[in-house]
N, C-alpha and C positions, 0 to 999 in steps of 0.2 A: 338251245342251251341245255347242259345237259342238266337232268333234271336231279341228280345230289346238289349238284353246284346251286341249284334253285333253291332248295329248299333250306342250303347252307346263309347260303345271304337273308331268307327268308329269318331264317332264326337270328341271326347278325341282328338284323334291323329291329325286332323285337326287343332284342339285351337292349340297343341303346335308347330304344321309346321308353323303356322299363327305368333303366340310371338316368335320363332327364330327368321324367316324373318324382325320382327321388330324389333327384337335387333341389327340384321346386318345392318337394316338399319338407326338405331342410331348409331354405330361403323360406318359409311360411311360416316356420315354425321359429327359425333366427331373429324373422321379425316382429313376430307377438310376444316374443321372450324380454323386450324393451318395459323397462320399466318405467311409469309415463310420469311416476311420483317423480321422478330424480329430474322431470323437466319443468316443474312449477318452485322452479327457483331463479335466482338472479345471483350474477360476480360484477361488483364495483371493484376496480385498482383505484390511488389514490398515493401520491405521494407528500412527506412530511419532510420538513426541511428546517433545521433554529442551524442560527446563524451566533458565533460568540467570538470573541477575543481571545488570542492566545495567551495563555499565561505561563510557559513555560519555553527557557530556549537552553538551546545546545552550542556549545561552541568546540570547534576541533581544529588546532595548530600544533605545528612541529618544530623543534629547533634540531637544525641541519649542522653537522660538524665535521670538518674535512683535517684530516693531518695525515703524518707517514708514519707514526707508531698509533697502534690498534687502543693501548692502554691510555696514552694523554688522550687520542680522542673520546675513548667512553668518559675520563674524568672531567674533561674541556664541556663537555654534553652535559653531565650532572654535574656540575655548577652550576653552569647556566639556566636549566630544569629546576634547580633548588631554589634563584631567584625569583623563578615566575611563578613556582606555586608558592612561594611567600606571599607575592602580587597578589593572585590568585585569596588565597587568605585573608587577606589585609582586607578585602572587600566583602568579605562575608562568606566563603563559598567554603561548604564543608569538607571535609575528607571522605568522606564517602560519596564527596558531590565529585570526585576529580578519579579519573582514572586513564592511566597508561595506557589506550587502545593498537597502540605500534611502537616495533623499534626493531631496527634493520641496520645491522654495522654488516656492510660487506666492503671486500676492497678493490679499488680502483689498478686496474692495469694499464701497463705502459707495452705495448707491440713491437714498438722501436721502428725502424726500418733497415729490413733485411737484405744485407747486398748476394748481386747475382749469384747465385750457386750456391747458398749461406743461409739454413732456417736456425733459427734459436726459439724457446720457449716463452710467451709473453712472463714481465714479471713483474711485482705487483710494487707500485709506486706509494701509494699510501691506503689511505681507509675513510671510510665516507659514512654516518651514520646520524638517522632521524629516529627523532623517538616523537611521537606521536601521543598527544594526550586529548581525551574528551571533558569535557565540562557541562555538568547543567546547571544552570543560573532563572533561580525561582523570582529575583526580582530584575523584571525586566528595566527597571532605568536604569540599573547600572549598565545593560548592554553594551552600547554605544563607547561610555569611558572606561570600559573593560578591553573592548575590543581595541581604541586608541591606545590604551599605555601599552600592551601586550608588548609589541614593537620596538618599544623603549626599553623592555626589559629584558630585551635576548629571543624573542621569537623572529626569526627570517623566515617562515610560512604560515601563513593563514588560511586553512581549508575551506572550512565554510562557517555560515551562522544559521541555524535552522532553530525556528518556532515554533509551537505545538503547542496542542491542548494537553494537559495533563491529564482529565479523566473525561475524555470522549462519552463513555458508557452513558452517564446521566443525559448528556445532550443527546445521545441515540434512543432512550426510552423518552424525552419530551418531544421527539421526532417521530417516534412509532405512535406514539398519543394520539399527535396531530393528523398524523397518515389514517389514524384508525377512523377521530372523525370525521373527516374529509369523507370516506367510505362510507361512513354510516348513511351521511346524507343525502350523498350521492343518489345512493341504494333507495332512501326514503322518500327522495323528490321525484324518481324513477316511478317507483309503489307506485304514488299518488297519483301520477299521471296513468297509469296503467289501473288506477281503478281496483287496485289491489290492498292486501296489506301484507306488512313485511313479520317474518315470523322467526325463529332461534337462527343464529348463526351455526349454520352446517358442517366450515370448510372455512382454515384461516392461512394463507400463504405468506413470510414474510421475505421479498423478494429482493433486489438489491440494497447492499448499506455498502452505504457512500461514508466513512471515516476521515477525518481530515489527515493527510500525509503531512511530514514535519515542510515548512516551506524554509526553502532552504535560499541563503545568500550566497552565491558561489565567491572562490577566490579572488577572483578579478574584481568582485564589487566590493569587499573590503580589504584586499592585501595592499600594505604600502599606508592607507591613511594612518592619519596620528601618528605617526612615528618621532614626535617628538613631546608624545605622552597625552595628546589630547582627547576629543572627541569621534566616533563617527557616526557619520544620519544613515542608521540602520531604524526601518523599523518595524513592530512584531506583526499587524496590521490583524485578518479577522479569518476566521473558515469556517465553511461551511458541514452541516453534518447532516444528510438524506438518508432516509430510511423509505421503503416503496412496500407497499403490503400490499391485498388481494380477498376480500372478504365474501364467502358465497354465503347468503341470506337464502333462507325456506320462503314460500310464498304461502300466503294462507286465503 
């Protein structure tokens, strides 16, 4: 071999004995650098759950109006509109409890049929238009015979009925409470077996919340009842509200 080439690889081999050594001795140094305080602690999760009854519902229908003048249909509509929020009224329900969430007049085309060699432009036959209103109803017994007369007084669709909590919040802080001491104990009866004792909370996570969604009746399970003013067996029934925390405790 010749002998540059030797003493070339000679020095090679040395750089890389040299950059091991120093790697190891970053690795030495990486691992004394652990702070050993940060491992005489303990994390309990725990989750918290109150359960309550809805006290608040929604209700959202339409009255649909078909004709072949634009003007009789929006007046044909507000008419009918003016009786049901009378209805509406009659029962308790405020003006600021009712609002017009839709209304869509567009018109209806006629295509015809076109003979062979012959196009023409569709043209418009008359006009179709739903106005759409939401409601909320703080006392739920009326639900049931709100939803039945509706029917009777000019509504031909019924979207939905949806229940809810009005102010979740308080039921989410009696929920983080109970998450909190679920953990605490946890952590406590953990200590005691281990011989230990439990020292300041370090490190507070609060992880998923679970809020109750409005529970909603779709169309089909109340369109069509009562329609000659009566009742229907809707009812608000109960939800749930979860709160999930994560508490790391110091060990002493």
């Amino acid at each position: 071999m010749n002998p540059r080439i030797k003493d070339l690889l000679g020095v090679l081999s040395a750089i890389l004995i040299l950059a091991a050594l120093i790697l190891a001795g970053f690795e030495i140094k990486k691992r004394s650098s652990v702070d050993i305080s940060k491992t005489r602690s303990i994390t309990m999760s725990a989750e918290g759950k109150v359960t309550a009854k809805t006290d608040r519902a929604s209700l959202s229908f339409s009255v649909v109006t078909q004709g072949k003048d634009a003007g009789k249909v929006q007046e044909d509509n507000d008419s009918k509109m003016k009786i049901v929020i009378d209805f509406l009224k009659s029962k308790g329900i405020a003006d600021e409890d009712i609002k017009t969430s839709g209304y869509n007049l567009y018109p209806q085309y006629d295509y015809g049929y076109p003979v062979s060699g012959e196009t023409r432009p569709p043209t418009i036959s008359g006009y179709n238009l739903t106005q759409t209103v939401s409601v909320k109803v703080s006392k739920l017994e009326d639900v049931s015979s709100m939803v039945g007369g509706l029917t009777s007084k000019g509504i031909n669709q019924i979207d939905n009925v949806s229940y809810y909590i009005d102010d979740p919040d308080a039921l989410k802080a009696q929920a983080r409470e109970q998450a909190i001491n679920k953990a605490k104990q946890k952590a406590q009866d953990l200590a005691s077996n281990l011989g230990v004792k439990l020292g300041k909370v370090i490190n507070f996570n609060e992880g998923n919340v679970y809020l109750p969604m409005p529970y909603e009746l779709s169309a089909p399970d109340v369109y069509g009842r009562g329609a000659g003013g009566g009742t229907s067996p809707v009812q608000p029934g109960s939800q749930d509200v979860t709160v999930n925390v994560s508490i790391t405790f110091e060990l002493k």
